[in-house]
C-alpha positions as CSV (number, residue, x, y, z in Angstrom):
1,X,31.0,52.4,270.8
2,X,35.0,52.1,271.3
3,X,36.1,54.9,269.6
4,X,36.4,58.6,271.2
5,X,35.0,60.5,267.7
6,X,32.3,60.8,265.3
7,X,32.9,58.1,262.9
8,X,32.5,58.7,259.0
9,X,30.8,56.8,256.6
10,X,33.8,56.3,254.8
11,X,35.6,54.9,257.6
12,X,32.9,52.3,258.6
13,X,32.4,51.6,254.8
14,X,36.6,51.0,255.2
15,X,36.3,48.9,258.2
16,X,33.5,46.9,257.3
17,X,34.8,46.3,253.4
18,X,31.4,48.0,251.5
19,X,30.7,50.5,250.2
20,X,30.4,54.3,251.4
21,X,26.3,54.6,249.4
22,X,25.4,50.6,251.7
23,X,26.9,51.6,254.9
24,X,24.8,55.1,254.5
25,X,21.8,53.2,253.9
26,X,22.8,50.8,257.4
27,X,23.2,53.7,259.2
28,X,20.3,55.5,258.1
29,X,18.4,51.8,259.0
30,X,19.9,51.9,262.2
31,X,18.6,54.9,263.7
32,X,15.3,54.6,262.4
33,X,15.5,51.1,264.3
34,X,17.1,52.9,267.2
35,X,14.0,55.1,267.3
36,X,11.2,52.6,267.1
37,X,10.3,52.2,263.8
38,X,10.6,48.8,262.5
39,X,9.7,47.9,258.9
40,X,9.2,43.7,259.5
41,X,5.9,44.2,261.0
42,X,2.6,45.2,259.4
43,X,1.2,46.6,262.2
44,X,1.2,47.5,266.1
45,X,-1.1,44.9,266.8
46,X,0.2,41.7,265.0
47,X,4.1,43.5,265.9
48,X,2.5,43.0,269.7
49,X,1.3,39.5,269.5
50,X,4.3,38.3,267.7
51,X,6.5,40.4,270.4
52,X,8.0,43.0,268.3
53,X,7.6,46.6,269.5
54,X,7.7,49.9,268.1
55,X,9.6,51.4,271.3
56,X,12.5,53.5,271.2
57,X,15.8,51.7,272.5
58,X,17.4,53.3,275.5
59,X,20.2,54.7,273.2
60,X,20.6,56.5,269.9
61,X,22.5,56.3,266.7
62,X,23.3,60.1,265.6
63,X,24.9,61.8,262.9
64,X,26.9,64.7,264.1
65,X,29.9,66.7,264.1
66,X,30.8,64.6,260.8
67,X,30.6,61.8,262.0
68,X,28.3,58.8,263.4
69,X,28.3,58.1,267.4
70,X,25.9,56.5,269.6
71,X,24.9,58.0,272.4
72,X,22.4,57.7,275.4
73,X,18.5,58.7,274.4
74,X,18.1,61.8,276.6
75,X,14.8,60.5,278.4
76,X,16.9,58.0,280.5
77,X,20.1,60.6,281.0
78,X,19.3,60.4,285.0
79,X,19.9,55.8,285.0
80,X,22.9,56.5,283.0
81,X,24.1,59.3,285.1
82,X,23.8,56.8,288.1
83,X,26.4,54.6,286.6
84,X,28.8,57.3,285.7
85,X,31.3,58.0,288.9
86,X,30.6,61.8,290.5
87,X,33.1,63.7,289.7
88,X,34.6,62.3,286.4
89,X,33.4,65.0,284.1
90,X,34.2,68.2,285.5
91,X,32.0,71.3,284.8
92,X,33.2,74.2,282.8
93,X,32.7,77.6,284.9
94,X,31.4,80.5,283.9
95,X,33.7,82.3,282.8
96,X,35.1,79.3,280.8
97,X,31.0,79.0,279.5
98,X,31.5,83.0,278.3
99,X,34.7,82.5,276.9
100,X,33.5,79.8,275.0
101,X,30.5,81.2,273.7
102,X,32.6,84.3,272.3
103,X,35.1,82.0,270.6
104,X,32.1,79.8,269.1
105,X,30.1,83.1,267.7
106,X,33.2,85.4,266.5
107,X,35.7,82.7,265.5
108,X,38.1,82.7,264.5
109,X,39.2,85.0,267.0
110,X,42.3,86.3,268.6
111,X,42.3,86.4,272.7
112,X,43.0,90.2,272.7
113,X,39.3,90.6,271.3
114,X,38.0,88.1,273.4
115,X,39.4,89.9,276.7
116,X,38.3,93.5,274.9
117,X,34.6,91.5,274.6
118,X,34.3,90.1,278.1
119,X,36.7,92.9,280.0
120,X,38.8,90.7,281.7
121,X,42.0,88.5,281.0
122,X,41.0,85.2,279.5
123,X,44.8,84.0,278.8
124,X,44.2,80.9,281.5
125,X,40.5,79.8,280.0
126,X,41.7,80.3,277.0
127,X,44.0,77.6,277.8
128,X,41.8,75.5,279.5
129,X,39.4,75.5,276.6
130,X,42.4,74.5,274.4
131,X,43.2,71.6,277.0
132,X,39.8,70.6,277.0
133,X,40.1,69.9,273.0
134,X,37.0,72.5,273.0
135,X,39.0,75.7,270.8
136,X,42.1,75.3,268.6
137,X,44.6,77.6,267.0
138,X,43.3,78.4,263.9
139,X,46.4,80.5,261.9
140,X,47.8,84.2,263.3
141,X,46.1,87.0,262.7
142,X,48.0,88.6,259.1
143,X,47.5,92.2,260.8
144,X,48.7,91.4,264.5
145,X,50.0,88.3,264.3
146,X,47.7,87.0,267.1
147,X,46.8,83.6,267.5
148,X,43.7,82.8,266.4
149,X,40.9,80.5,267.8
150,X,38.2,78.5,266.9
151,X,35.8,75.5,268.0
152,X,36.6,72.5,267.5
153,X,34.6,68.8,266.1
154,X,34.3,68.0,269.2
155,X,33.2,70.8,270.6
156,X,30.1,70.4,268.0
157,X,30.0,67.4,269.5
158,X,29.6,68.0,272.9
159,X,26.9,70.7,271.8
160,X,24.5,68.0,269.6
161,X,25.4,69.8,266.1
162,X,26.6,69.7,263.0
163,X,27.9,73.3,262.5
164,X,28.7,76.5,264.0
165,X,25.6,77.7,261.8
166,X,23.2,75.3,264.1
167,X,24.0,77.7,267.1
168,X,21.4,79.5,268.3
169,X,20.5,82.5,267.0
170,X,21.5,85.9,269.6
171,X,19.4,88.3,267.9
172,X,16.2,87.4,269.3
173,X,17.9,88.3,273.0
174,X,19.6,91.5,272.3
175,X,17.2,94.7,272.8
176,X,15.4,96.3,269.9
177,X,16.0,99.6,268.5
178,X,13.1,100.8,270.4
179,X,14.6,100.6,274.0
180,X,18.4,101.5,273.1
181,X,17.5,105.3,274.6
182,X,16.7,103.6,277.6
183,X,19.8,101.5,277.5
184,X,22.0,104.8,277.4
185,X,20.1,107.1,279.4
186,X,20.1,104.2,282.8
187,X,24.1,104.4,282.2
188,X,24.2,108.4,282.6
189,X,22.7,108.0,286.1
């Protein structure tokens, strides 16, 4: 709960002096714990009269980014937002939300591209993003020799995944083949 990343296996197993296969195993324990499911009682009913329950806990032990974090269960994200001062976490705008999403799908990726992709000058969010800790230089470009950018771990886990590959897929928004005459007959007009 102290720390401000995903923690390994490996580094619990480190911390705790066992080994990485037992604190897996904990872990794994843990969230299924965490969740409601408890293995010391039979069932429901004699769990109920001896005042064990099979209820979720109001937080939840995940395994994201690379790492292991707890966080808030999402059902009680309005209590916990009470407690949290307005304010403290600021919001990222749009065109910061744009820019991200074009770094996250084409990285690594220079700015030039970006700016080509959204048609305006994303120098500032660019560095925003970077201050953020939510895009990193990833190398230079061997052609141009333009930065490169990509996401970063905690930018997976900000987003609830594992991977770049867990985004969501675009395809199923863009237009079919079907309507692209359409699509270039409205921009003669």
């Amino acid at each position: 709960m102290v720390i401000d990343q995903p923690a390994t296996a490996a580094e619990l197993a480190a911390g705790l002096n066992l080994t990485v296969d037992v604190v897996e195993g904990l872990l794994a324990d843990l969230q299924q714990e965490y969740n409601g499911y408890t293995g010391k009682a039979p069932d429901v009913d004699s769990a109920s009269s001896q005042g064990v329950t099979a209820t979720p806990r109001g937080f939840e032990l995940r395994n994201i980014a690379g790492g292991w974090r707890i966080y808030s269960r999402a059902e009680f994200a309005d209590i916990v937002a009470g407690f949290v001062l307005e304010g403290q976490t600021a919001r990222l705008t749009q065109a910061a939300l744009e820019t991200l999403a074009v770094i996250a799908y084409r990285q690594p990726v220079s700015r030039a591209r970006v700016s080509a992709i959204r048609g305006v000058n994303v120098d500032s969010v660019v560095r925003t993003l970077t201050q953020r800790g939510l895009i990193e230089d990833s190398g230079t470009d061997p052609e141009s020799g333009a930065i490169l950018y990509r996401t970063t771990s905690y930018f997976l886990e900000r987003m609830g995944i594992g991977s770049v590959a867990e985004l969501p897929q675009l395809s199923p928004h863009l237009p079919g083949l079907e309507g692209i005459e359409e699509f270039y007959d409205a921009g003669r007009m």
